[in-house]
Legacy VTK file of the C-alpha trace (Angstrom):
# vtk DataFile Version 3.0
C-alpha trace
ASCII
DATASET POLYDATA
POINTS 133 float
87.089 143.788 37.803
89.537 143.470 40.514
91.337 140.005 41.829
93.653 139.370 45.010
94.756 135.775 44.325
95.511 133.593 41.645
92.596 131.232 41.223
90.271 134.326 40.589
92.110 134.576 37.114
89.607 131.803 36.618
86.415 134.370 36.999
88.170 136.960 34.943
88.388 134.548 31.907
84.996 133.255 32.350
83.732 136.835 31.910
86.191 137.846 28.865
85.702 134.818 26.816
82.219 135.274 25.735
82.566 138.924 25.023
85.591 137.735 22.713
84.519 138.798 19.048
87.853 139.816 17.551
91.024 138.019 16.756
93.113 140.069 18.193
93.592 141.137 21.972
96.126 143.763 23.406
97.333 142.714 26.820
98.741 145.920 28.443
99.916 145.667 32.064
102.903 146.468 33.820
105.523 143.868 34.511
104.504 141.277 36.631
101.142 142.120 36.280
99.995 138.621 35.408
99.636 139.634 31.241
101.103 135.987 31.034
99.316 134.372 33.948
96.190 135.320 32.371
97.197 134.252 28.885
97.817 130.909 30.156
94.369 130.808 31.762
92.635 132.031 28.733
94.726 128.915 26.796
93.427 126.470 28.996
89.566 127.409 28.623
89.982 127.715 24.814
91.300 124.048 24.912
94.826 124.052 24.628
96.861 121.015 26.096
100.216 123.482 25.246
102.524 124.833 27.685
102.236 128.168 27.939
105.198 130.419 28.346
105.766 134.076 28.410
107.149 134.847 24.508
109.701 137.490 26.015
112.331 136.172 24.217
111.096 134.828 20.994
108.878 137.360 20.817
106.049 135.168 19.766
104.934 131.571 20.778
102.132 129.637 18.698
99.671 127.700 20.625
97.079 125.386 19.125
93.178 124.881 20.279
90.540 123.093 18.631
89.219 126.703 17.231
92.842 127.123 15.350
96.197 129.039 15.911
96.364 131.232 18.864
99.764 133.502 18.327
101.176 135.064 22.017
103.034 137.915 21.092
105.404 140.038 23.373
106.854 143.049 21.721
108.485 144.741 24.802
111.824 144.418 22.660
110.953 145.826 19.756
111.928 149.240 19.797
110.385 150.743 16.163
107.166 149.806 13.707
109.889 148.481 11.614
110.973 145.574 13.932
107.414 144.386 14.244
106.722 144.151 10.729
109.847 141.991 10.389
108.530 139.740 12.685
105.968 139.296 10.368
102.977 140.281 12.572
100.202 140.774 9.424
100.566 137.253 8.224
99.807 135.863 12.091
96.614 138.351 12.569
95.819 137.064 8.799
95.963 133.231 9.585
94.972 133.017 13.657
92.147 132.600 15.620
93.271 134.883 18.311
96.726 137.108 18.763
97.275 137.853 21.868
99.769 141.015 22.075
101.737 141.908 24.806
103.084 145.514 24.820
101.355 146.328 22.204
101.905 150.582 21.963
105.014 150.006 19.455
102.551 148.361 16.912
98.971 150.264 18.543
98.744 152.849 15.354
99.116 150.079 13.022
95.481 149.012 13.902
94.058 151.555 13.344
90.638 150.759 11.124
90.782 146.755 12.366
88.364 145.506 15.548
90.294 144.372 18.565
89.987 144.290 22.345
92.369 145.668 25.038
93.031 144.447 27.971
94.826 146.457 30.838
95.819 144.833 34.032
97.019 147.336 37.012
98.965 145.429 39.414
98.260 147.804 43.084
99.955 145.569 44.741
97.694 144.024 46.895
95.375 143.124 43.666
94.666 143.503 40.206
92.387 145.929 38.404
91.501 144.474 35.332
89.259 145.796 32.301
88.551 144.695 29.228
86.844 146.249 26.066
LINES 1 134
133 0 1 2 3 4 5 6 7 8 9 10 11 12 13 14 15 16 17 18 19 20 21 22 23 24 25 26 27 28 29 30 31 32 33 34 35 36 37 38 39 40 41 42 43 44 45 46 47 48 49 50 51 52 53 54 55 56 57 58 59 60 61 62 63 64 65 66 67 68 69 70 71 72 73 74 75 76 77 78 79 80 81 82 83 84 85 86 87 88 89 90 91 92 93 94 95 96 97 98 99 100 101 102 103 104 105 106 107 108 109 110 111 112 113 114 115 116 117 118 119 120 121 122 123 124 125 126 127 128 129 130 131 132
C-alpha cells in the first residue's frame, strides 16, 4: 500500500483491521514515519474515546476499547532484552487485546514461537509504503 496524505491513513486501517488475528502488532518505521499517526487511527476504529499519544517517554501508554486493553508500546529507549522485561512486557501481551510495539527489534527474538503481525511503514518522502503481514 502506499499513501501521500493524511486522511488515507483512514484506507490503510480499513484494510488492516479485518486481517487483525493476533494480539500483538510490531510497528516498524523510521522516525516520523507516522508509526503513531497510524496507531491513533487504528484507536479510533477499534472504539477508543482516549487520547492517543506517542509512548516515547513512558515507554508504554494503555488505551481502552470496548474489545479490552490495547497497550502502545515504544521501546526505542531500551537498549538490552533485559530493560524490556523490566518493563514488564509478558504480563501486557498476557492480559491485552492488542499490543501495539513500536521498535520492536530489541524484544523481536523474544517472540519467537507466538503469532503476531508486522507492520513496516517507509516514509520516501513524498509518501508512505506501507505493508502489513
Amino acid at each position: 500500500m502506499k499513501i501521500q496524505s493524511l486522511h488515507e491513513w483512514q484506507e490503510v486501517v480499513d484494510k488492516i483491521i479485518p486481517d487483525l488475528k493476533h494480539n500483538i502488532l510490531l510497528l516498524k518505521g523510521n522516525l516520523g514515519a507516522g508509526k503513531t499517526t497510524f496507531t491513533q487511527f487504528l484507536l479510533k476504529n477499534l472504539g477508543s474515546q482516549d487520547e492517543v499519544n506517542s509512548p516515547t517517554y513512558s515507554i508504554v501508554n494503555e488505551y481502552t476499547t470496548p474489545e479490552g486493553k490495547i497497550y502502545h508500546f515504544d521501546l526505542y529507549r531500551l537498549k538490552n532484552i533485559e530493560e524490556v522485561y523490566d518493563i514488564g512486557i509478558e504480563e501486557y501481551l498476557d492480559h491485552a487485546f492488542l499490543c501495539i510495539i513500536e521498535w520492536p527489534e530489541v524484544y523481536e527474538e523474544e517472540l519467537y514461537g507466538l503469532k503476531y503481525h508486522t507492520m513496516s511503514i517507509v516514509n520516501t518522502g513524498d509518501e508512505r509504503e506501507i505493508s502489513f503481514e
